[in-house]
NUMAR-412656 format. One record per atom (N, C-alpha, C, O): residue number from 1; residue in one letter; x, y, z. Coordinates in steps of 0.05 Angstrom, whole numbers. Layout:
! residues N
i_aa_px_py_pz
NUM_a_X_Y_Z $
...
***
This chain:
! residues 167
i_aa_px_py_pz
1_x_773_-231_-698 $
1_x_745_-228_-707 $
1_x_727_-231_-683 $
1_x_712_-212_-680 $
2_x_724_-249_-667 $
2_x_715_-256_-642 $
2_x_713_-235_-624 $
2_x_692_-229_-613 $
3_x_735_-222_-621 $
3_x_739_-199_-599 $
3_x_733_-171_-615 $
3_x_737_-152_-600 $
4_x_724_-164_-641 $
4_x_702_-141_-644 $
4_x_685_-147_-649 $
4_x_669_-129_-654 $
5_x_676_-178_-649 $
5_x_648_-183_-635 $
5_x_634_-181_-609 $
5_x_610_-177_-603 $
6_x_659_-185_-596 $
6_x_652_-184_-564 $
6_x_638_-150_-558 $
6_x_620_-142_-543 $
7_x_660_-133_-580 $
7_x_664_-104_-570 $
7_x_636_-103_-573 $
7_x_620_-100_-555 $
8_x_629_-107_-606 $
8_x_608_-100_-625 $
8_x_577_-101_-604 $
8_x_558_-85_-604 $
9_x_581_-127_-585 $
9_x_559_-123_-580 $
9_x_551_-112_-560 $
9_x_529_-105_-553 $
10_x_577_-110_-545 $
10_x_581_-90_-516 $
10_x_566_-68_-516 $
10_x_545_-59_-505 $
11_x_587_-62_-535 $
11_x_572_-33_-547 $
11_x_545_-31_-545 $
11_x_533_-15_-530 $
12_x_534_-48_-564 $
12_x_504_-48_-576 $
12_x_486_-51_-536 $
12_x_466_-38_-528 $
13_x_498_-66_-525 $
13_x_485_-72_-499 $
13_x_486_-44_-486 $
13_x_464_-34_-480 $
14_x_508_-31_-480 $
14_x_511_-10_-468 $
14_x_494_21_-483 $
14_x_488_42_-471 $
15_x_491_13_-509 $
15_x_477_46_-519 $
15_x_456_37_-512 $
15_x_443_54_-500 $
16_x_440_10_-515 $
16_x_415_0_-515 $
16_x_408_8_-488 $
16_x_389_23_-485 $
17_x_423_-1_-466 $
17_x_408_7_-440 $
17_x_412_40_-430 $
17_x_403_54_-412 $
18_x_423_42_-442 $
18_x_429_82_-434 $
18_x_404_92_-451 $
18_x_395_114_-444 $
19_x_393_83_-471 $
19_x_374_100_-480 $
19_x_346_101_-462 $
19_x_327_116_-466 $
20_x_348_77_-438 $
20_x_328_71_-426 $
20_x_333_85_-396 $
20_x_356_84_-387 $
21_x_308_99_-378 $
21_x_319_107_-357 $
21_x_299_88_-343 $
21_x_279_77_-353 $
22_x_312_85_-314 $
22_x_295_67_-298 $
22_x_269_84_-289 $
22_x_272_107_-283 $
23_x_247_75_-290 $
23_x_224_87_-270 $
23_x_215_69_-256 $
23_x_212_48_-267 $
24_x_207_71_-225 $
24_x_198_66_-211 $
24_x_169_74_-206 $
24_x_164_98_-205 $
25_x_152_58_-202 $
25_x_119_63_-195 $
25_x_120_72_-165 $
25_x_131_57_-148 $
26_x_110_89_-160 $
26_x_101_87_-130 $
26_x_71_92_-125 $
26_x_58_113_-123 $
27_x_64_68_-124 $
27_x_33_50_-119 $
27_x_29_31_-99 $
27_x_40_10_-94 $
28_x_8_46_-86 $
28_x_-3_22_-71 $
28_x_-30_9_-76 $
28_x_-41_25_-91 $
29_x_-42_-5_-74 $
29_x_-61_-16_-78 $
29_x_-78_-23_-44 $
29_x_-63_-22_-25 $
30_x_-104_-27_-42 $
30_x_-120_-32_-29 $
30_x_-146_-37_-33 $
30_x_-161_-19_-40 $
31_x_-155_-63_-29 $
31_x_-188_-67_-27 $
31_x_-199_-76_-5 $
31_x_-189_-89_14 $
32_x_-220_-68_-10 $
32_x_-235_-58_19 $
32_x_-266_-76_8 $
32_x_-281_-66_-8 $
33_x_-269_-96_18 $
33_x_-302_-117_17 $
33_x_-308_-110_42 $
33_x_-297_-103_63 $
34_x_-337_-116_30 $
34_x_-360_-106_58 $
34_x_-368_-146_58 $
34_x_-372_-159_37 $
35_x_-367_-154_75 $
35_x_-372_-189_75 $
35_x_-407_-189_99 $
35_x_-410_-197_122 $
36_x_-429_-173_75 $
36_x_-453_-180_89 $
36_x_-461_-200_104 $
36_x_-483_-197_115 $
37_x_-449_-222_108 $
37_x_-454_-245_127 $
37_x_-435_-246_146 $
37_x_-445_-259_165 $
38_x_-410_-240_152 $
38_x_-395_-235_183 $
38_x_-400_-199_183 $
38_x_-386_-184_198 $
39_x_-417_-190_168 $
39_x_-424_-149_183 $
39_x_-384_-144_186 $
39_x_-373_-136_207 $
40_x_-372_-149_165 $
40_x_-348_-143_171 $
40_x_-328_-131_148 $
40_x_-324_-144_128 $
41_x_-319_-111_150 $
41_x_-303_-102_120 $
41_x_-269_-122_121 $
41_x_-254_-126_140 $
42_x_-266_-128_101 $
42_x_-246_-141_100 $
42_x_-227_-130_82 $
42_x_-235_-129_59 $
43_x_-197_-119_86 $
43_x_-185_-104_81 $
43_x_-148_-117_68 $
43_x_-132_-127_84 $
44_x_-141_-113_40 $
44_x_-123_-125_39 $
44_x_-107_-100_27 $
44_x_-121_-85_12 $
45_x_-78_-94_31 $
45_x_-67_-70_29 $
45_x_-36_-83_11 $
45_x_-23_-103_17 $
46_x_-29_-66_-11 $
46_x_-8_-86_-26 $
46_x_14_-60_-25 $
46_x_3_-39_-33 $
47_x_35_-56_-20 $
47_x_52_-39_-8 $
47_x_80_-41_-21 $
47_x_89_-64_-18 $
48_x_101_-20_-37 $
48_x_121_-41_-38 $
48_x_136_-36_-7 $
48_x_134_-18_9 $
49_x_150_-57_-7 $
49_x_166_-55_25 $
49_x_192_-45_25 $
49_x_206_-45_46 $
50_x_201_-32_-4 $
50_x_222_-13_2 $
50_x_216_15_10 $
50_x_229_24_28 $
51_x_198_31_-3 $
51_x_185_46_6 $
51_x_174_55_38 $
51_x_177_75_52 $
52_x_156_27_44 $
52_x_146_24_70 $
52_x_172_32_95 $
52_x_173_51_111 $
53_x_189_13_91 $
53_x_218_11_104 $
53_x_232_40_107 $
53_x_239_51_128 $
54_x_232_48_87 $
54_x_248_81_81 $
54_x_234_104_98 $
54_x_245_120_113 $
55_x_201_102_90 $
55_x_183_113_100 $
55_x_182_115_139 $
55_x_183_133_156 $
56_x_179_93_140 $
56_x_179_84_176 $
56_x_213_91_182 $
56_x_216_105_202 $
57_x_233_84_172 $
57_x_265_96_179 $
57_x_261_123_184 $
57_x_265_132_207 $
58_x_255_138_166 $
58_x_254_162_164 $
58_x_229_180_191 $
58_x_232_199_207 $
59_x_212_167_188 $
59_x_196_173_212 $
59_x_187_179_242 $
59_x_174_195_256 $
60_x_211_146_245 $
60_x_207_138_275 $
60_x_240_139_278 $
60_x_249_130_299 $
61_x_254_148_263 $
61_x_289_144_266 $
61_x_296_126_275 $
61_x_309_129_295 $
62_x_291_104_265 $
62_x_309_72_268 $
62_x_297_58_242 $
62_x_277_61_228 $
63_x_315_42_244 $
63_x_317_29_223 $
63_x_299_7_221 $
63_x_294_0_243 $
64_x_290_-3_208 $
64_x_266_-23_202 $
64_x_270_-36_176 $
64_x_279_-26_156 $
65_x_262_-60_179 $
65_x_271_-83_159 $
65_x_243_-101_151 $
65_x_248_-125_155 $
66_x_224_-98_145 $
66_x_205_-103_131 $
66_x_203_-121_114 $
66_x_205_-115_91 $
67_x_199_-143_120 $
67_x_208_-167_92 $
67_x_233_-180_92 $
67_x_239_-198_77 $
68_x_247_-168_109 $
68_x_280_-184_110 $
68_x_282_-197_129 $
68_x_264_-200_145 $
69_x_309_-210_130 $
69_x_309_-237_157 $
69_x_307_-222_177 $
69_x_298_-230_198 $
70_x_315_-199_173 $
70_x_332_-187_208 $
70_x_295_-173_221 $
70_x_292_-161_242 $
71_x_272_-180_200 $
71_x_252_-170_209 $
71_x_255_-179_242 $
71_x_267_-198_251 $
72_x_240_-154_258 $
72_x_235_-160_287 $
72_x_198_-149_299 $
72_x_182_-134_288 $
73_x_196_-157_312 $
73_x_170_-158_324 $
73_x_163_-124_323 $
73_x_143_-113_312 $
74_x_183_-114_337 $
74_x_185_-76_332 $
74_x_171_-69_308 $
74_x_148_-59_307 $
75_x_191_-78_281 $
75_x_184_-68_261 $
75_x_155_-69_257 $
75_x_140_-49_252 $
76_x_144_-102_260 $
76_x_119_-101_254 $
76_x_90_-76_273 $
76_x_68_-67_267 $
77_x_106_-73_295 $
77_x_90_-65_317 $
77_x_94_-30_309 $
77_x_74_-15_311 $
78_x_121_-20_299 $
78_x_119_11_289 $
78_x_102_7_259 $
78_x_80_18_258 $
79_x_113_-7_234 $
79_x_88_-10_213 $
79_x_55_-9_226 $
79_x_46_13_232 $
80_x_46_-24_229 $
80_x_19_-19_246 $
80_x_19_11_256 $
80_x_2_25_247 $
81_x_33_21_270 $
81_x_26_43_293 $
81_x_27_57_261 $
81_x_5_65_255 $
82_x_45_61_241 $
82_x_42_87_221 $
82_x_17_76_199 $
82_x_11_91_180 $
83_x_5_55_201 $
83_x_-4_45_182 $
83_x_-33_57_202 $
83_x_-27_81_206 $
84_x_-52_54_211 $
84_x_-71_64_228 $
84_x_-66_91_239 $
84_x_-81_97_258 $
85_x_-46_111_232 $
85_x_-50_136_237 $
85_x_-54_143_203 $
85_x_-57_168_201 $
86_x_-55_131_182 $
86_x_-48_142_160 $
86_x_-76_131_147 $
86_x_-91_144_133 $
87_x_-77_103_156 $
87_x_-113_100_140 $
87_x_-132_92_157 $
87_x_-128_73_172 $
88_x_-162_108_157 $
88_x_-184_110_174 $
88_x_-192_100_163 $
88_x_-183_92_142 $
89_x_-225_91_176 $
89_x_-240_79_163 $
89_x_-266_94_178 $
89_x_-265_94_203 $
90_x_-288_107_166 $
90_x_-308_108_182 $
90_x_-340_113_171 $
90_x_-348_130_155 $
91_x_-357_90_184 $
91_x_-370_77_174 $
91_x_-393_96_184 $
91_x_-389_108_206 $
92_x_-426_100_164 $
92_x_-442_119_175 $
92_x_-436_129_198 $
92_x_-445_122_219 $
93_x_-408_161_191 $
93_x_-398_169_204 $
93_x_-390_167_233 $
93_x_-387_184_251 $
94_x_-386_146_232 $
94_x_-374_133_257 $
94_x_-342_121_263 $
94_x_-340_99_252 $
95_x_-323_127_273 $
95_x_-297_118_262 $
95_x_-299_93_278 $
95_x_-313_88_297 $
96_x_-276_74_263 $
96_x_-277_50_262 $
96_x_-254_51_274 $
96_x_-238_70_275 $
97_x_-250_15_291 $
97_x_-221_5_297 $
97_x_-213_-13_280 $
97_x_-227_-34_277 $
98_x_-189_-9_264 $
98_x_-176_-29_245 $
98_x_-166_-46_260 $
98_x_-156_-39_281 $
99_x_-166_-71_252 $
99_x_-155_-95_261 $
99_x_-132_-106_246 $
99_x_-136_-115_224 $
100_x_-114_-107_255 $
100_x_-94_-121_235 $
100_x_-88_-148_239 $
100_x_-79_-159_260 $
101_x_-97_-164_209 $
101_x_-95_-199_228 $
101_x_-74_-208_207 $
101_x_-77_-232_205 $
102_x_-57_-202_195 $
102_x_-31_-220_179 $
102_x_-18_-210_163 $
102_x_-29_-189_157 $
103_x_2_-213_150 $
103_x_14_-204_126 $
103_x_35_-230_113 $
103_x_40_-254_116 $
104_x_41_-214_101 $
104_x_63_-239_82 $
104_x_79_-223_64 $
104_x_74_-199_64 $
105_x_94_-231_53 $
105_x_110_-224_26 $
105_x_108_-230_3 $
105_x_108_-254_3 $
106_x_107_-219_-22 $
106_x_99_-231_-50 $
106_x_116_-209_-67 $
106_x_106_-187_-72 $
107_x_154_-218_-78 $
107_x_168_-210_-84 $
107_x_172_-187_-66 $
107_x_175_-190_-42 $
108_x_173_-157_-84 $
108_x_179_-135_-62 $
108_x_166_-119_-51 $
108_x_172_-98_-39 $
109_x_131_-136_-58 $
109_x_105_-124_-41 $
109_x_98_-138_-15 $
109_x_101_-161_-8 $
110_x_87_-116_-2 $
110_x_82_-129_32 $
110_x_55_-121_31 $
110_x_45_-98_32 $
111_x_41_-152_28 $
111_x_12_-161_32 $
111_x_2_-145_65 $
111_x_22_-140_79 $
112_x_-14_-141_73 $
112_x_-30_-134_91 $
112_x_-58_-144_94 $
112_x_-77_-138_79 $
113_x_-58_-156_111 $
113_x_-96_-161_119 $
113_x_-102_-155_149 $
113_x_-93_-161_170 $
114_x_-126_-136_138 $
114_x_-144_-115_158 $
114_x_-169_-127_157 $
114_x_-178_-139_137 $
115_x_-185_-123_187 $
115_x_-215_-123_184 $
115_x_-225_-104_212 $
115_x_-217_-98_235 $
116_x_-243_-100_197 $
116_x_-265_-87_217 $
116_x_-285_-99_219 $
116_x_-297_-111_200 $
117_x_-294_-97_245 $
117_x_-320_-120_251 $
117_x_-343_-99_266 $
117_x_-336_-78_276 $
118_x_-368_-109_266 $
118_x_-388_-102_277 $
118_x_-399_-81_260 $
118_x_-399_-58_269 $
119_x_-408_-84_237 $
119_x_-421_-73_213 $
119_x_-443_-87_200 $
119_x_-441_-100_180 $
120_x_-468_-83_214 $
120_x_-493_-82_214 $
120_x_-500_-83_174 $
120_x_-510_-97_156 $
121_x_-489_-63_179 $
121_x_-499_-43_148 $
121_x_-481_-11_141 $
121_x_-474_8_154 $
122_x_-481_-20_116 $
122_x_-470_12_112 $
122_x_-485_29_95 $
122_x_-497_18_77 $
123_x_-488_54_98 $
123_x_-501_79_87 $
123_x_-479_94_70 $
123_x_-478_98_45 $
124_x_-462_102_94 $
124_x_-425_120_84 $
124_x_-415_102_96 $
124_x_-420_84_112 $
125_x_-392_115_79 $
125_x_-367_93_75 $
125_x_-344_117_76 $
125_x_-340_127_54 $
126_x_-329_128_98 $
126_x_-307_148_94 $
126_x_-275_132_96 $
126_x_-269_116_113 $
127_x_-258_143_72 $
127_x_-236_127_77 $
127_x_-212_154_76 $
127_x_-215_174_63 $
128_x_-193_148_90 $
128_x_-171_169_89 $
128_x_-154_156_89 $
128_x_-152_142_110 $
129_x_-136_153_69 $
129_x_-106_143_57 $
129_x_-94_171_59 $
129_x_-102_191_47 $
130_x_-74_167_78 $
130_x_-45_181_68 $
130_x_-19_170_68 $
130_x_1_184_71 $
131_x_-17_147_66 $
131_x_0_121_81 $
131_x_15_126_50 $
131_x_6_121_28 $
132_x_44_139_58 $
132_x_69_134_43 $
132_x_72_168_26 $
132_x_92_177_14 $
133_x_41_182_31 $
133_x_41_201_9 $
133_x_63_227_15 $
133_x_69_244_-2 $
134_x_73_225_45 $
134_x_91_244_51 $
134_x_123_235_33 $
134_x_139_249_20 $
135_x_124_210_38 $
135_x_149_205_25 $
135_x_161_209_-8 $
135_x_185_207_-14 $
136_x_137_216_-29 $
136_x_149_220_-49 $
136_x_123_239_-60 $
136_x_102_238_-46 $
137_x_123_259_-84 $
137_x_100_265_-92 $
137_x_92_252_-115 $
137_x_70_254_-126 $
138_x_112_236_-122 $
138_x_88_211_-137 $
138_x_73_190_-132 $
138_x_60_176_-147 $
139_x_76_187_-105 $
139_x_63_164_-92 $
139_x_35_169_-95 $
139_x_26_192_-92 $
140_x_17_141_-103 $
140_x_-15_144_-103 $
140_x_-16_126_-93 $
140_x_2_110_-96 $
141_x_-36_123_-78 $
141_x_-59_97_-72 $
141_x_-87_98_-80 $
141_x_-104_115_-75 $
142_x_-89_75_-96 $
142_x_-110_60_-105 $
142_x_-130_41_-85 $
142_x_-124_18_-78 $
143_x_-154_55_-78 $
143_x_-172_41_-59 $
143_x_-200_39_-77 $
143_x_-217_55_-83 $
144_x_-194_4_-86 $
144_x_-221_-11_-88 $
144_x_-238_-20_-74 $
144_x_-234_-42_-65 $
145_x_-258_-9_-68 $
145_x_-277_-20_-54 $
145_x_-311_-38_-73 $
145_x_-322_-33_-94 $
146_x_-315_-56_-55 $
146_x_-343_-66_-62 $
146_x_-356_-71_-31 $
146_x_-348_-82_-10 $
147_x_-375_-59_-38 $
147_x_-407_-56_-16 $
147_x_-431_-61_-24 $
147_x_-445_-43_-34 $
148_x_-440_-86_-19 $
148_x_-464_-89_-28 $
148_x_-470_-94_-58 $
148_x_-491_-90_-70 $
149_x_-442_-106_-70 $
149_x_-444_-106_-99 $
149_x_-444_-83_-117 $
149_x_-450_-84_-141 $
150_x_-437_-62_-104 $
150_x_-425_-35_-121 $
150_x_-399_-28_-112 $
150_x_-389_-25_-90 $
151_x_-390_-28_-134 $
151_x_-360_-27_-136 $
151_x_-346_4_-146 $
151_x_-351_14_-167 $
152_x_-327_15_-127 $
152_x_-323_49_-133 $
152_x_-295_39_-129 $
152_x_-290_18_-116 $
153_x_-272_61_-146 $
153_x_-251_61_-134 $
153_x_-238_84_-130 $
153_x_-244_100_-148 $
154_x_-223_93_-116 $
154_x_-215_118_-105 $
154_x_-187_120_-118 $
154_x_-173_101_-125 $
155_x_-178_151_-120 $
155_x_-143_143_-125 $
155_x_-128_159_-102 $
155_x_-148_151_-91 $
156_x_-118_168_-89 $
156_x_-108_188_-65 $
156_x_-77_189_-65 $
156_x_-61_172_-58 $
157_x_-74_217_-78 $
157_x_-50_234_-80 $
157_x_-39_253_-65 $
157_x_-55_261_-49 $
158_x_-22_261_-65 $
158_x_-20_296_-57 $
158_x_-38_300_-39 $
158_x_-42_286_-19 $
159_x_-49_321_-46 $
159_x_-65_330_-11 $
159_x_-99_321_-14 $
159_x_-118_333_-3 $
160_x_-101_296_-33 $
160_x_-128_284_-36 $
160_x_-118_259_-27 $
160_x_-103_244_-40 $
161_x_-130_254_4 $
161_x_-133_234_19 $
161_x_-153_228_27 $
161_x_-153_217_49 $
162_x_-172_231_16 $
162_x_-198_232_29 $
162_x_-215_220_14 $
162_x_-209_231_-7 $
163_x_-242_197_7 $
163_x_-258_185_-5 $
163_x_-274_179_12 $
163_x_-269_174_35 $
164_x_-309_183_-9 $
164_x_-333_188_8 $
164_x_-348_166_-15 $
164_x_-351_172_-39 $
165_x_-360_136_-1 $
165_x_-372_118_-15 $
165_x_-405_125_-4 $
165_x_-408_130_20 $
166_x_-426_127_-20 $
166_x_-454_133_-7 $
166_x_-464_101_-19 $
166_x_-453_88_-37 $
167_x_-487_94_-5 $
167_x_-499_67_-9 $
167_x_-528_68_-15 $
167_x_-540_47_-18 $
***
């Protein structure tokens, strides 16, 4: 009796998860503050790092380990180099230099913090995400921004990489 219970519920385990298929999200997230008292946009970028990893492998042809022990200084130094060809920033039409000051890990997302400094004031606000969008065509990125206490958010797919904030 025991052992067509065992079957009984095998069973039941095994139809149960076959009726289910795995999906994966491919999302990134980004917000972008304007910090009127350091004139500075402050930039936090949420990534998963299997993606990122696959993405930069595939790119620069070596291998890269993003979040793992065997991380190396490289890795971080080629992320950056594809991460700043992929998102601009430019402020009453002016392009900006991104600063990259840290990251971290939080499960199988790789935190990012960016700033740009020397921002007076903003009028436009131009942002161009394409960071990851070559690697799959479901990949989006989500860019929240707040400026001045107005808050817009962008979505950037496919061959819409491009967001225009007016002030």
């Amino acid at each position: 009796m025991k052992k067509y219970l065992q079957i009984a519920i095998l069973t039941f385990v095994i139809i149960g998860f076959s009726s289910f298929t795995i999906h994966k999200f491919y999302v990134s997230i980004y917000q972008i503050n304007y910090v009127t008292e350091k004139k500075m946009l402050q930039i936090t970028s949420r990534i998963f790092v299997d993606d990122l990893n696959k993405m930069l492998s595939e790119k620069y042809k070596t291998k890269v380990n993003l979040g793992e022990k065997e991380e190396s200084i490289q890795d971080v130094e080629v992320m950056k180099k594809y991460i700043f060809e992929n998102f601009k920033i430019t402020v009453n039409g002016k392009p900006k230099t991104i600063h990259f000051a840290n990251k971290e890990m939080e499960g199988n997302v790789l935190i990012c913090y960016y700033n740009v400094k020397e921002i007076p004031k903003i009028k436009t606000l131009e942002i161009v995400n394409s960071v990851l969008l070559d690697l799959n065509d479901e990949q989006q990125n989500i860019v929240h921004t707040t400026v001045l206490g107005n808050k817009k958010s962008f979505l950037f797919s496919g061959t819409n990489a491009k967001g225009l904030l007016k002030n």
